[in-house]
C-alpha angles and dihedrals in degrees: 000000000000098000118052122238135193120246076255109052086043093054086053094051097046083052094046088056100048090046089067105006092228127111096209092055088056090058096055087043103058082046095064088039120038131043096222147084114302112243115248114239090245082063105049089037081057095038089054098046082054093052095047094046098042108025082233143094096198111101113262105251101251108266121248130068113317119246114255105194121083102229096194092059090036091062108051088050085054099050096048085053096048089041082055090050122005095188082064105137115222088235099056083044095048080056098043092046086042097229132110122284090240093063095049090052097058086051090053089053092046088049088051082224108166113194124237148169115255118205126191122218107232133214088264102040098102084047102051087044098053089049087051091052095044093050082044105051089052090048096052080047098061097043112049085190092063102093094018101040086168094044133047122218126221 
């Protein structure tokens, strides 16, 4: 169902149907009646095979095991820590949060959070480059190859 309807709205659809038994009907209908979106015929075709499977308009809960973490909780634990110390692995958090790594790692995707290296600049850093570039401007000056190893410049 691509709108979505209250348990309401979907009771009075499911009613409306099977009044007069035709789809379109129920359209015009919804129109005089409601003040919403009409429901499209895939919807009420699908609303009413729900109905007649289940004896319910309310959604099925999604089979498997329920998720236990909260996601929304998780991650803003995960994020202070990562905030406290970015080079954290998942693992050592899993272990810190006490929930599975698995887990930590979903949060991490719905925080569109990308891992990185983060290097800080030290005190010496300017200094060491320039001397890098220095060494390496007379170097390129007494081999003319250095920087075109296929050509030589003249």
């Amino acid at each position: 169902m691509a709108a979505k309807f209250t348990t309401a709205e979907r009771v009075a659809i499911v009613k409306m149907y099977y009044g007069c038994k035709n789809m379109e009907e129920v359209r015009r209908r919804w129109r005089a009646n409601f003040n919403s979106s009409v429901p499209a015929a895939a919807t009420i075709r699908e609303l009413l095979q729900k109905f007649e499977e289940t004896g319910s308009v309310l959604d099925v809960p999604p089979p498997g095991r329920p998720k236990t973490a909260c996601i929304d909780e998780l991650g803003e634990q995960i994020a202070s820590s990562l905030d406290r110390s970015p080079q954290k692995s998942t693992r050592r958090l899993s272990a810190e949060l006490g929930v599975s790594h698995q887990t930590v790692w979903r949060s991490l995707q719905q925080l569109h959070y990308r891992p990185r290296l983060i290097h800080g600049l030290l005190e010496d850093d300017p200094y060491q480059r320039m001397q890098f570039c220095e060494r390496f401007l007379k170097m390129a000056k007494d081999d003319k190859t250095l920087l075109f190893p296929g050509n030589l410049v003249r």
